[in-house]
C-alpha positions, 0 to 999 in steps of 0.5 A: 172945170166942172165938178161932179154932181152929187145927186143920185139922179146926176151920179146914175146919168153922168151930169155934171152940176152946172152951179160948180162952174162958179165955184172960186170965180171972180165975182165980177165975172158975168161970163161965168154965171152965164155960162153955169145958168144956160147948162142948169137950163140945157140939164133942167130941158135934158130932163123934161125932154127924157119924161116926154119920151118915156113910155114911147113904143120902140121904133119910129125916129129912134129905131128898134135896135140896140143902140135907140136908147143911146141915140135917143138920150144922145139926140135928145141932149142935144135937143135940150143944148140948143133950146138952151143956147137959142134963147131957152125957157127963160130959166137961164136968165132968173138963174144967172140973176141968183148966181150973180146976187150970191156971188155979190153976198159971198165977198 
């Protein structure tokens, strides 16, 4: 299960730290540090995606009424989700290299 983050930033936005995934797992447990190293990358996008539409004006694709800045935050988390799962950035991947080395120097 994945413990809260306990940055300002993640505590305000509900995120959960991805890097706790590892946490008391099997070091020779890729699975795991895979799993950790793609939601670092989904709330790494999360976050670059939510500056790109900062200052944006009201209406268009999210709409003008009450709900557009959740269904603008919903929409563009799962942007963020699927970038990461279908490849990414390539930031999963040097990620999960990093996990796997401190699993290997934690024993």
């Amino acid at each position: 299960m994945l413990a809260q983050m306990t940055t300002p930033q993640a505590a305000s936005t509900g995120q959960r730290n991805p890097l706790d995934t590892i946490k008391g797992v099997d070091p020779n447990d890729r699975t795991s540090a895979s799993k950790a190293a793609k939601e670092f990358e989904a709330v790494f996008l999360n976050t670059m995606l939510q500056n790109m539409f900062t200052g944006l004006d009201q209406g268009g694709t999210w709409g003008s009424g009450h709900g557009a800045d959740a269904w603008q935050s919903l929409l563009i988390d799962e942007y963020a989700r699927t970038i990461a799962e279908n490849g990414g950035i390539g930031l999963a991947d040097s990620v999960e290299r990093e996990l796997l080395s401190l699993q290997e120097g934690a024993r």
